[in-house]
C-alpha positions in Angstrom: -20.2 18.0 21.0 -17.0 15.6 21.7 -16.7 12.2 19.5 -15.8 9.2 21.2 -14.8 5.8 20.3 -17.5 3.0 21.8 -15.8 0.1 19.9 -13.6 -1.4 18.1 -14.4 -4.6 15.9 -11.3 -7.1 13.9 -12.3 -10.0 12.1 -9.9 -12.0 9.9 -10.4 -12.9 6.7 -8.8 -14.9 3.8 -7.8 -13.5 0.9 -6.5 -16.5 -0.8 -5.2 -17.2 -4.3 -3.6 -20.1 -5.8 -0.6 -17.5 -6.7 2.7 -17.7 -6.0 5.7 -15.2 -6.5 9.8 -16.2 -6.1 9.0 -15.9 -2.2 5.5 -16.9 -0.9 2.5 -18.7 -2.0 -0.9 -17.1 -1.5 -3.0 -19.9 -0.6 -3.9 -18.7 3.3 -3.3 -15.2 3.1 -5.7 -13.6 5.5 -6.4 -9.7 6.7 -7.5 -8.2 9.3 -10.6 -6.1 8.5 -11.2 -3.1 11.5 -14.2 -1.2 12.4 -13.6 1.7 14.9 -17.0 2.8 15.7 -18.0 6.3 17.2 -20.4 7.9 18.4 -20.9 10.8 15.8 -24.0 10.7 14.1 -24.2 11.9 10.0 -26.9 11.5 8.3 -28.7 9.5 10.8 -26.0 7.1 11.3 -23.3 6.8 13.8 -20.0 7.4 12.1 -18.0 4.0 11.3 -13.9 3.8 10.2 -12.8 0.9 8.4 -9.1 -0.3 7.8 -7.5 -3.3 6.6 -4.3 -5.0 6.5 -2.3 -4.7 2.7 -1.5 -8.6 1.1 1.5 -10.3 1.7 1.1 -10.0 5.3 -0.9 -11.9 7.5 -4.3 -10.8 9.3 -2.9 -9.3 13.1 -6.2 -10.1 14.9 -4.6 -11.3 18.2 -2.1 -8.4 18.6 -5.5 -5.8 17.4 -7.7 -7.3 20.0 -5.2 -8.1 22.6 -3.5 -5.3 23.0 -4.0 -2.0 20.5 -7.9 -1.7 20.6 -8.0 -2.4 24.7 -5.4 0.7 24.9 -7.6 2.7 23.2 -10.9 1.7 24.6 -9.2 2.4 28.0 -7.9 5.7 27.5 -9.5 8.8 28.7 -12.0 10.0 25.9 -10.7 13.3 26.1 -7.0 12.6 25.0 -8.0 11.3 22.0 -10.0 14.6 20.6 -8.4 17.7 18.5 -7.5 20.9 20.6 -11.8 21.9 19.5 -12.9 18.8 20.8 -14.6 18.3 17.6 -13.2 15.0 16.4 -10.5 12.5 16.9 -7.1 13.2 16.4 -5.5 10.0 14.6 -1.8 11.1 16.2 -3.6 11.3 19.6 -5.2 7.8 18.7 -1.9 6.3 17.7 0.4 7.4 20.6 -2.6 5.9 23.0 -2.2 2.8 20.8 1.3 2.7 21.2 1.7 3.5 24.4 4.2 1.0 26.8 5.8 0.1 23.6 9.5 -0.3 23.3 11.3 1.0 20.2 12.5 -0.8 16.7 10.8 -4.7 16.3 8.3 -3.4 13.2 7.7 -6.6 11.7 3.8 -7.8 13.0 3.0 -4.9 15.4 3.4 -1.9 13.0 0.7 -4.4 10.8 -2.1 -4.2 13.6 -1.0 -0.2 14.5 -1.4 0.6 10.4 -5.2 -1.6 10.1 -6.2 0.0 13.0 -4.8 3.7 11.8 -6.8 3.4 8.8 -9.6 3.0 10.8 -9.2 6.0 12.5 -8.6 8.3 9.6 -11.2 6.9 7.3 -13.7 8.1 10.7 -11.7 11.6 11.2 -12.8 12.3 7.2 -16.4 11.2 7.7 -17.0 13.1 10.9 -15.2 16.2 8.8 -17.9 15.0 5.7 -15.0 15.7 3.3 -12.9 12.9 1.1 -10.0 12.2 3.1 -7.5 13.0 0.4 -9.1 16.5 0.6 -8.4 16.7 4.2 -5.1 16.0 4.3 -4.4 18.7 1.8 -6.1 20.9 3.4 -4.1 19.6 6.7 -0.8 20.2 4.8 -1.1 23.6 2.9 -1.1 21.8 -0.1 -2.8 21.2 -3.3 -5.3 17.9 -3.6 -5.4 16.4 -6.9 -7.9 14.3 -7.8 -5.9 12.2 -10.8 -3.4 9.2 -9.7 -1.3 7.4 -11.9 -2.0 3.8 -10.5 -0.2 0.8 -12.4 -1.6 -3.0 -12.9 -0.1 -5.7 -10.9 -0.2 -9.1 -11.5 2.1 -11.6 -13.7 2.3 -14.1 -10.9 3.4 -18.0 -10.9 0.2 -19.7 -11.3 0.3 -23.5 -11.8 -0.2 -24.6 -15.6 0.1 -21.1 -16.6 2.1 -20.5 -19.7 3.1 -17.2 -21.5 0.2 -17.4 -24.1 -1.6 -16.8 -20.3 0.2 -14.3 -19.5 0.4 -12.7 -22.3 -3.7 -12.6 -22.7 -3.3 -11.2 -18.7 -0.7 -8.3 -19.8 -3.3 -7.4 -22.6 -6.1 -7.0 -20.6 -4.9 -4.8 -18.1 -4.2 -2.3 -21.1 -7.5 -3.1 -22.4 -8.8 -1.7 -19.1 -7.0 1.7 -19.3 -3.6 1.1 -17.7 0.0 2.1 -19.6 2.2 0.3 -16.9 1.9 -3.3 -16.0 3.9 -5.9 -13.6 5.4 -9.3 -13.4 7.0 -11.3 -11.0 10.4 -12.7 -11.7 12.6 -15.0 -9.5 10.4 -17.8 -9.4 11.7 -19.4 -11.8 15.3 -20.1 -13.9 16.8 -16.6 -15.5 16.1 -17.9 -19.0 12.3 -18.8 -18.3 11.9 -15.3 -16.5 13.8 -13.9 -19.6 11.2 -15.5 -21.9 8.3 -14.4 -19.9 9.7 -10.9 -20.2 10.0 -10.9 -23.9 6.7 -12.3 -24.4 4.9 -9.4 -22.4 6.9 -6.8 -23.6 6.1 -8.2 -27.2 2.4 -8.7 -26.3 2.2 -4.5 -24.8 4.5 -3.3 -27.8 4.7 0.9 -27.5 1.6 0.9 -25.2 2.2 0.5 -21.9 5.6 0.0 -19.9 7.2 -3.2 -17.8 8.3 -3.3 -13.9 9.5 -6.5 -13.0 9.4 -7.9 -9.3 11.7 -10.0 -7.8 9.9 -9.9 -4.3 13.8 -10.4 -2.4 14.8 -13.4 -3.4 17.8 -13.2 -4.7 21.9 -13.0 -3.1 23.8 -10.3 -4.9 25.1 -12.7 -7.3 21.8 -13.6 -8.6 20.8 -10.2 -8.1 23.8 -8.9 -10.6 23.0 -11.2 -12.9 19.3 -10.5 -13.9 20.7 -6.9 -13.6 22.8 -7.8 -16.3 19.8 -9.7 -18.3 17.2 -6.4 -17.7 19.1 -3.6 -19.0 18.8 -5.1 -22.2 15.2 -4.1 -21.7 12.9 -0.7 -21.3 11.9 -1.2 -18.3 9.9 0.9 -15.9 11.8 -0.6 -12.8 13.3 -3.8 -11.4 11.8 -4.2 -7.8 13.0 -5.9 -4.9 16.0 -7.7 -6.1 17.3 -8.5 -2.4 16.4 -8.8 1.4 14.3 -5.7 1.9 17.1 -4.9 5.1 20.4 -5.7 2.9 21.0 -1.8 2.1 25.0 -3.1 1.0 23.0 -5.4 -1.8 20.7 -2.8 -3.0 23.7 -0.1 -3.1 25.8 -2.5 -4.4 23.1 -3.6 -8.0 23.1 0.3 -8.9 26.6 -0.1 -9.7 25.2 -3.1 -12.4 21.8 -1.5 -12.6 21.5 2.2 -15.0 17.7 2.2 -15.1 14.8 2.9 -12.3 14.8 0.2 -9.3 12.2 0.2 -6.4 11.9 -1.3 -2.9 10.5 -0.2 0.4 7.3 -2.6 0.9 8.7 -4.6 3.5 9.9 -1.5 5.4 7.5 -0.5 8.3 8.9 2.6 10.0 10.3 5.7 9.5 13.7 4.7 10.6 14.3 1.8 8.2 13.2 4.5 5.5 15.8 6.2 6.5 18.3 3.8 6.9 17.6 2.7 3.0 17.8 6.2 2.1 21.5 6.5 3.8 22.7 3.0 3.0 20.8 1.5 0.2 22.4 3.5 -2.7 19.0 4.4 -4.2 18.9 7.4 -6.3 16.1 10.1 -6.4 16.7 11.1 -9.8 15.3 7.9 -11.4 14.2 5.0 -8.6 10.8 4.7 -6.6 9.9 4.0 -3.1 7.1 2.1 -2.0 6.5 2.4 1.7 2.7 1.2 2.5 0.9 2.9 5.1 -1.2 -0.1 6.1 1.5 -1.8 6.7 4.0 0.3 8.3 2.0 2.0 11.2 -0.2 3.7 9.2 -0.3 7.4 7.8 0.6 8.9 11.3 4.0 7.3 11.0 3.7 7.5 6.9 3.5 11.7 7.8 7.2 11.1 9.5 8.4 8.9 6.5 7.5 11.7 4.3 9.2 14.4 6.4 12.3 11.7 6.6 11.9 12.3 2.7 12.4 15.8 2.1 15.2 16.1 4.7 17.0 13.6 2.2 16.4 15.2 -0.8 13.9 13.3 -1.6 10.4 14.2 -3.4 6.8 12.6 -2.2 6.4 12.1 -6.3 9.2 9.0 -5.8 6.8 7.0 -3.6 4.1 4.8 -5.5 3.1 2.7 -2.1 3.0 -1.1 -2.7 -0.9 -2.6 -1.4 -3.1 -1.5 -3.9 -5.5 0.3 -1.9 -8.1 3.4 -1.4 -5.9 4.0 1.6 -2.8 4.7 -0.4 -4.9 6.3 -3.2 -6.4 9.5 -0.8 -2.8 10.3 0.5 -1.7 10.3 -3.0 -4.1 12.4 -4.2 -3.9 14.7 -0.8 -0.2 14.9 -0.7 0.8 14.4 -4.2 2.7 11.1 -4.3 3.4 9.5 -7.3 1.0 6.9 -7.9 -0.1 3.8 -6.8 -0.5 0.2 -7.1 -3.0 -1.4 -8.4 -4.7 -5.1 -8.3 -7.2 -5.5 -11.0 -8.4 -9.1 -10.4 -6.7 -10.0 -7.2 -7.0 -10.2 -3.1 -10.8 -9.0 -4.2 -12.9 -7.4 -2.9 -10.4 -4.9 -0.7 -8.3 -4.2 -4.2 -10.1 -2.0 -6.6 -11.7 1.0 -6.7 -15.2 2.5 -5.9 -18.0 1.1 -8.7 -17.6 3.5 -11.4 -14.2 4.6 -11.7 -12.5 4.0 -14.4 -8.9 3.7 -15.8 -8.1 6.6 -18.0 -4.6 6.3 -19.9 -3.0 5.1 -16.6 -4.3 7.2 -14.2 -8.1 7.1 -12.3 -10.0 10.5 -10.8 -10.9 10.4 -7.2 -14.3 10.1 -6.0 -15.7 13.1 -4.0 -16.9 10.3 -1.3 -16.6 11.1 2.2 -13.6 9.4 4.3 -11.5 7.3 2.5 -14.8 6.1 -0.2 -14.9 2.6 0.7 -19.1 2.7 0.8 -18.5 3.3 -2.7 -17.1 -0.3 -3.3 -20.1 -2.7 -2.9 -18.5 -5.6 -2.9 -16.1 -4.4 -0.2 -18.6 -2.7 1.9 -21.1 -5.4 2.1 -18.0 -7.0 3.9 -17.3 -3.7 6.2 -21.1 -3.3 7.4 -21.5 -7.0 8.4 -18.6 -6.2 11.0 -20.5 -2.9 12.3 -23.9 -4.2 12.2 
């Protein structure tokens, strides 16, 4: 019997902080939380695909309701199923999506496409009753594994907060199981952010490694010079130092820079993948990439940034997606990236994992939940099944 798609649902919601990092403040963040309802029945129930939007960017609910989901509602049933007829195919789902769109401009639109993506997939995987990072393995030849190396992020500007604070912050995440922690840096003067450095790496001693995360702020001459100030330090990379478009800058620090850097968050296609690849200087011996599939099109165009990958050189085990969610954690798992972020106590409840899973030594073991496991995350879920209801 064929699947279709009766609806699709977007509400915005806030997912505000009194955070800041060197670039924004997170006091009206919003997402944009997606259901993509079907018609598929399991266990009783008709079959329901959630997705939402990563932090750091806005909720798209205009461009979802105005334009993606009415493309989709309005295309012929048929072109959106597998060759069986059996389910949805999420490439099938995206091209209708997409359709009478011109090329490059991947700033807001690629946002919606990626919420609504997530959606899709997280519906495929039920209808299929496996885990979707099982599926895709099993899509891809390869081998799923259940264990992810997932870091703690946090270390934000908070006002009145001092680096006792932060300190007691950095300890807790390794008090909850992780061995790699992050800060932000740039927010302040290079001697503060050097004495915030030195008083988490003193507080996490021999048990857990430093990133640092500059979130682009600085011109190559501010860039070189807390390149200069970090490789005094262990450090388990220096993120972002630049515009996330200047490739010249970013080729330009690893002349200044030995250790591991990483960027790619605020890159939202395949192309500028590429392009940082060619032009950026970034080496696949030692630095990361951190591409986020909700917020760059989803995994149908994360599947082409992959492929983009291995034509370079390039191993899936260098990308440890920015976003810090379930999302990133199943295509991990299914086609063995490296890792992935991780938001302990922040932009709750879409961070996190499903009740029960734990942090063990840096790394967490998926949940055998169908689709992408988000009805195992109460908090969360009470939140998705208000929007189906």
């Amino acid at each position: 019997m064929s699947v279709r798609i009766v609806d699709i649902r977007e509400i915005t919601r806030p997912i505000s902080s009194p955070i800041r990092n060197a670039y924004i403040d997170f006091s009206k963040m919003t997402t944009s939380l997606v259901a993509v309802v079907t018609d598929a029945v399991r266990d009783g129930k008709p079959v329901v695909g959630y997705g939402f939007n990563s932090n750091g960017r806005y909720g798209q609910g205009g461009l979802i309701r105005e334009r993606f989901a009415p493309r989709i509602l309005q295309a012929d049933p048929a072109s959106l199923l597998n060759d069986a007829g059996t389910n949805l195919d999420p490439h099938k789902v995206w091209d209708a999506a997409m359709s009478n769109e011109k090329p490059g401009g991947h700033g807001e639109r690629s946002v919606a496409v990626g919420t609504i993506d997530m959606a899709v997939w997280d519906a495929v995987a039920k209808i299929e009753g496996q885990p979707l990072f099982r599926l895709l393995a099993q899509r891809h030849g390869v081998q799923a594994d259940p264990r992810v190396f997932v870091y703690a992020a946090g270390g934000y500007y908070y006002p009145g907060k001092g680096n006792d604070a932060l300190r007691a912050e950095m300890r807790s995440y390794l008090d909850r199981g992780y061995n790699v922690v992050k800060m932000k840096i740039g927010g302040a003067s290079l001697a503060e952010d050097r004495g915030r450095i030195e008083a988490v790496l003193a507080e996490i001693g021999s048990q857990a490694q430093l990133a640092v995360d500059a979130n682009g702020r600085f011109d190559l001459d501010t860039a070189i010079a807390y390149a200069k100030m970090l490789r005094d330090y262990p450090l388990f990379w220096y993120e972002e130092a630049g515009d996330p478009l200047d490739y010249a800058l970013q080729a330009t620090l690893a002349e200044y820079y030995p250790r591991p850097m990483a960027t790619g968050e605020n890159l939202f296609s395949h192309q500028d993948a590429r392009n940082l690849i060619r032009y950026g200087g970034m080496r696949p011996d030692r630095d990361w990439l951190q591409f986020d599939c909700a917020l760059s099109y989803g995994l149908v165009e994360y599947e082409r940034t992959l492929q983009v990958l291995r034509t370079c050189g390039w191993s899936p085990r260098r990308c440890i997606p920015h976003g810090g969610h379930q999302m990133s954690l199943n295509i991990a798992a299914g086609l063995g990236l490296g890792g992935n972020e991780s938001y302990p106590d922040l932009f709750q409840p879409y961070g996190g994992f499903p009740d029960g899973v734990r942090v063990e030594q840096g790394h967490i073991a998926m949940p055998e939940l169908p689709g992408i496991g988000f009805e195992g995350k109460s908090d969360l879920y009470a939140e998705m099944k208000r929007l189906a209801a």
